[in-house]
C-alpha positions in Angstrom: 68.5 19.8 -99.3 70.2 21.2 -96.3 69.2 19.0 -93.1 70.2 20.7 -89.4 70.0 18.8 -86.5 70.2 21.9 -83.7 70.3 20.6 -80.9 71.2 17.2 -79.4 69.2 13.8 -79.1 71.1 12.1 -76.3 72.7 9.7 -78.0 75.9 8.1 -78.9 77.6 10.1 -81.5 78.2 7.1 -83.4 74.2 7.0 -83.9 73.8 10.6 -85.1 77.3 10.0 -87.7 75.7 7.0 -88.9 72.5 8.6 -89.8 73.8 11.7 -91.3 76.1 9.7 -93.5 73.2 7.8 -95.3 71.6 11.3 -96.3 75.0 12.8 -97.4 75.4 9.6 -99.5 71.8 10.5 -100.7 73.3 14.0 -102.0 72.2 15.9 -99.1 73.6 18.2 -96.8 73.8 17.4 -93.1 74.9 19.1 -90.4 74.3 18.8 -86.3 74.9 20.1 -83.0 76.0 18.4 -79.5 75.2 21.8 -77.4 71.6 23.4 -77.0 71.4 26.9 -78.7 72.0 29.9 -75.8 69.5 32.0 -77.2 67.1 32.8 -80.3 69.7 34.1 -82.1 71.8 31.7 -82.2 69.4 28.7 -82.7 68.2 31.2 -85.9 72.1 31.2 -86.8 71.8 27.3 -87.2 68.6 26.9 -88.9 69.9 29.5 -92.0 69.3 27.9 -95.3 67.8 24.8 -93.8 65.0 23.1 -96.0 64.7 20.5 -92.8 65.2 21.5 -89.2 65.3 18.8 -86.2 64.9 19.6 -83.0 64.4 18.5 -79.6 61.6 19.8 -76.5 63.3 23.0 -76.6 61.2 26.1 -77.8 61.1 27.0 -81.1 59.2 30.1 -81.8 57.6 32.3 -84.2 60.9 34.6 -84.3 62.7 31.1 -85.7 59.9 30.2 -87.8 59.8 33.5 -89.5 63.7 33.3 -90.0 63.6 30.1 -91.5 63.0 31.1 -95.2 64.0 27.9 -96.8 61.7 25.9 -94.1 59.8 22.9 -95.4 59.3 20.3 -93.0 59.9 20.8 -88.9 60.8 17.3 -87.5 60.5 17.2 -83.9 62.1 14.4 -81.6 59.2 14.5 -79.0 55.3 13.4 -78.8 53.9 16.8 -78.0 54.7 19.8 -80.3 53.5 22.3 -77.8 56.4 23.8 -77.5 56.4 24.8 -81.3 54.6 27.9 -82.9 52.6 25.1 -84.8 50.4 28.4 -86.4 53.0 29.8 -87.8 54.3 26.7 -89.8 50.7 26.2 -91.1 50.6 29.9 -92.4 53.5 28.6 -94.5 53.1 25.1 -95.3 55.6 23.8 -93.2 54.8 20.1 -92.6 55.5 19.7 -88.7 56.3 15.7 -87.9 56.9 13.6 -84.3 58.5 11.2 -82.9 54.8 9.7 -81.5 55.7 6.2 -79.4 59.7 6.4 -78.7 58.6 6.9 -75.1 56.0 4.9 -74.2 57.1 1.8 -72.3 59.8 4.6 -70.7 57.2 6.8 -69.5 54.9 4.1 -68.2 57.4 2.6 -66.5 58.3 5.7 -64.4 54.7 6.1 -63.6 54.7 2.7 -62.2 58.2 3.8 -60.0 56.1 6.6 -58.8 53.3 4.6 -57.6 55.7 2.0 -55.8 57.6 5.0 -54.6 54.6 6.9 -53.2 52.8 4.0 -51.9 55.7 2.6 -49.9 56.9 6.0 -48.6 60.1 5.8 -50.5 61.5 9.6 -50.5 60.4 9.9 -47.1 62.0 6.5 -46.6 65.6 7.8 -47.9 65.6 10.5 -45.8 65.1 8.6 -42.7 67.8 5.5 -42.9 70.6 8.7 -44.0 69.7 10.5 -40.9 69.6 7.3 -38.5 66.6 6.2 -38.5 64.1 3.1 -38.7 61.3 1.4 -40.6 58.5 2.6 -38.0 55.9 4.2 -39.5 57.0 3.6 -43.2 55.3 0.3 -44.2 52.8 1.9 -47.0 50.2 0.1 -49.4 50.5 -2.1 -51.8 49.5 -1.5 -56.2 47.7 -4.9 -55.9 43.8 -4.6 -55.5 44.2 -0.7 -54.9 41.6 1.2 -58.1 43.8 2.9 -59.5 42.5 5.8 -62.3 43.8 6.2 -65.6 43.3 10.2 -66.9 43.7 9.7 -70.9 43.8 6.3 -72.2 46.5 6.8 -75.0 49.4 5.0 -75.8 50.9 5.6 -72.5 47.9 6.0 -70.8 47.1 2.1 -71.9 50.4 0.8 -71.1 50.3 2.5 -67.8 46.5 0.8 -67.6 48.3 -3.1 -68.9 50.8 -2.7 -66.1 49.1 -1.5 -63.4 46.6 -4.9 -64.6 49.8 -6.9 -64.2 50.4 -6.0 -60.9 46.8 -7.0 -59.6 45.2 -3.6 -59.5 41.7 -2.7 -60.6 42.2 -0.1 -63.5 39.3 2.6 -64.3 40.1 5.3 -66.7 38.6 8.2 -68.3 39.2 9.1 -72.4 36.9 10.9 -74.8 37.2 7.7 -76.8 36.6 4.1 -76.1 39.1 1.0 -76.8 37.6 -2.3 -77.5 40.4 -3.5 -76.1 41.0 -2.2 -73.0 37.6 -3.5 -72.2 38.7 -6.6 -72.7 41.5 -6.1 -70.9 39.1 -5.4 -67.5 39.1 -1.7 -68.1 36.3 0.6 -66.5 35.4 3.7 -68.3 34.0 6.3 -66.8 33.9 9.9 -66.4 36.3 12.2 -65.1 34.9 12.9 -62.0 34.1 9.3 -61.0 37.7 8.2 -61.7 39.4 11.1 -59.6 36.8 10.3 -56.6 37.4 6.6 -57.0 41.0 6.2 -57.5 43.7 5.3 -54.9 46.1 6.1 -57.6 45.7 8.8 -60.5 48.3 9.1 -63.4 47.6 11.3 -65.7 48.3 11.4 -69.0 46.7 13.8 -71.2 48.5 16.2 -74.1 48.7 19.9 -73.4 46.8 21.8 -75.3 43.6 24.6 -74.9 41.2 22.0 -74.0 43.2 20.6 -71.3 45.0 23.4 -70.0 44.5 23.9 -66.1 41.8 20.6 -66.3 42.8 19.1 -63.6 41.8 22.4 -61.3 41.3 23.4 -57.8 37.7 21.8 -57.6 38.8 18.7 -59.4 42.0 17.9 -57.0 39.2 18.6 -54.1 37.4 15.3 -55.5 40.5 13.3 -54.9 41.0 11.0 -51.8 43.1 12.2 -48.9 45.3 9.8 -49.4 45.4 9.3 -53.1 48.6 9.2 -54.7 48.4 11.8 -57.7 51.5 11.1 -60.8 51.7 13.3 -63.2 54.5 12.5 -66.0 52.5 14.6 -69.0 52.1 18.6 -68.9 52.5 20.7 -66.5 49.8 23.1 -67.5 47.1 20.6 -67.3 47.0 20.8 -63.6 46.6 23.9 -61.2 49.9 23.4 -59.6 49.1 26.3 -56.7 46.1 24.4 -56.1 47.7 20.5 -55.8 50.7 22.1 -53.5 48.1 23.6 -51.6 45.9 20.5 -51.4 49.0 18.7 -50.0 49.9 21.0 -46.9 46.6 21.0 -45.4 46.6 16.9 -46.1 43.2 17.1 -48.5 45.3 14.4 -50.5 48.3 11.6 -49.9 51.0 12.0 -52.3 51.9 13.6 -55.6 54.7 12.4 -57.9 55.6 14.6 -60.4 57.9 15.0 -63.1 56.4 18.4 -65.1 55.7 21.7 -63.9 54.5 25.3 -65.7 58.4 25.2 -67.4 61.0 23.4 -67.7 63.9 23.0 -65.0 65.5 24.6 -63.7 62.5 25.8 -61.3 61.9 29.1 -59.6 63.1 28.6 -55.7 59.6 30.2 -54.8 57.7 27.6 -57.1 54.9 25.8 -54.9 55.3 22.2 -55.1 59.4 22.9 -54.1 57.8 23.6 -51.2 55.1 21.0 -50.6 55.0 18.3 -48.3 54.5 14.3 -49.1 56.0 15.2 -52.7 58.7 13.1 -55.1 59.8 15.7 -57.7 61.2 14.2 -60.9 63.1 17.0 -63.4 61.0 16.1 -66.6 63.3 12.9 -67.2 59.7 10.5 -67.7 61.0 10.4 -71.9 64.6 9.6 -71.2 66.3 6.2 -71.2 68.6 4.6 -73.3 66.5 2.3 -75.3 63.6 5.5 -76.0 66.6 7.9 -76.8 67.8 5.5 -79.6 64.6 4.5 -80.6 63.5 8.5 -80.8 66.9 9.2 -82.9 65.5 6.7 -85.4 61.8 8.0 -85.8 63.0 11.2 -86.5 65.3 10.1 -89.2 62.8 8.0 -90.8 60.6 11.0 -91.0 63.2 12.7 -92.6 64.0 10.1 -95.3 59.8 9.7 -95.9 59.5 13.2 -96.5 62.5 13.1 -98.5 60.4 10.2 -100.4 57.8 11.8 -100.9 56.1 9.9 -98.1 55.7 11.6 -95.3 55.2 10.1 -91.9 54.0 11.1 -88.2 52.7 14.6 -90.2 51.5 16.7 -87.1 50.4 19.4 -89.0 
């Protein structure tokens, strides 16, 4: 089989050379790239012949689906395939796998940054000691016995819940399912609306997708504290990002952290939250880190020597 690695995984070449290797040993044909594609054409160009394509967060769309004669199995290095035209694969039986877990501890760690970082003022914080300043004013809140509200209690959702517990918060979440064990843990469910009204401290982490697109609205943000901290490290879309900048100007909420937006950076100048007040803006960098790069470049190999196997794994669709 032909095997194409398009685009790059943010890792030491060493890592990708040692992988491909194994599967030309196996009889296979491997080849990668260390640039993003410029356009659709050219990411078509690299998929020709491929029976498996790896890729990245970067778009690929029905025009490369549809190009991709040869196509058998899509093996994406990243939780969310959202930003693949999953319908078209399933029109032609092309198995779509993920990377699901390389980021978890990276992503819940970052949340926890942002709610140190909100609490305590730090942006606002940097600004002031560059430009002369002093510590008046800039004292915060502490994590410890502040409710803070967990908005989908998945694998990164029940990290973020264990750390937050480690740092002597009380932790209330909402999920469409239960976990025995983050009762057990202390745990609160409840529903959505009680845990945005409740919380001193929101993350949420929720996939995008129709149900949750534009959840987190205009009347939901108005149910948040004025001075709740709001983190969003997951999708963009899920929130009415209009409505949160707005929310922050006329002081209807404390703080938002956020690391996703409607696209990917580069954003518009005239997007609002570039523009909000009492903001820490993060350019989607919540999945990246050493450890969850490496440990993502070795999910999606496994999944490629499963399928190979006859044994696939992490099968999206």
């Amino acid at each position: 089989m032909k095997i194409s690695l398009i685009e790059p995984l943010n890792v030491r070449k060493e890592i990708i050379e040692k992988f491909g290797a194994s599967l030309k040993e196996m009889g296979h044909e491997f080849v990668s790239y260390d640039t993003l594609a410029e356009n659709e054409e050219e990411q078509i160009e690299r998929i020709k012949d491929s029976e498996i394509v790896m890729i990245a967060n970067h778009p690929f769309k029905e025009g490369a689906v549809a190009a991709a004669k040869d196509l058998k199995m899509l093996d994406v290095a990243f939780t969310g395939i959202d930003h693949v035209a999953a319908d078209a694969c399933r029109e032609r039986n092309i198995m779509i796998c993920n990377a699901a877990g390389y980021s978890t501890e990276t992503v819940a760690e970052l949340v926890i940054g942002m709610a140190v970082a909100g609490l305590r003022n730090m942006a606002k914080a940097n600004d002031v000691v560059r430009k002369g300043g002093t510590s008046a004013g800039l004292g915060g809140r502490e994590i410890a016995g502040r409710t803070v509200g967990i908005i989908g209690l998945g694998a990164i959702g029940s990290r973020c819940a264990k750390l937050f517990l480690a740092f002597g918060a009380k932790v209330i979440a909402y999920n469409r399912s239960q976990k025995e064990e983050m009762k057990a843990l202390g745990v609160e469910y409840k529903s959505m609306d009680e845990v945005l009204a409740e919380s001193d401290i929101i993350s949420l982490n929720l996939p995008n997708n129709a149900e949750t697109k534009g959840l987190i609205s205009k009347e939901k943000i108005a149910l948040m504290k004025n001075d709740a901290v709001f983190i969003n490290c997951a999708r963009g879309p899920i929130v009415d990002n209009a409505a949160l900048a707005d929310a922050l100007n006329n002081d209807e909420l404390g703080f938002a952290c956020i690391d996703v937006y409607d696209m990917e950076p580069p954003i518009p100048a005239d997007y609002p939250l570039l523009h909000a007040k009492n903001t820490l803006l993060t350019p989607h960098q919540a999945f990246i880190s050493e450890e969850a790069m490496e440990r993502r470049a070795q999910i999606v190999f496994e999944n490629v020597y499963a399928f190979l196997a006859g044994k696939p794994q992490n099968v999206k669709a």
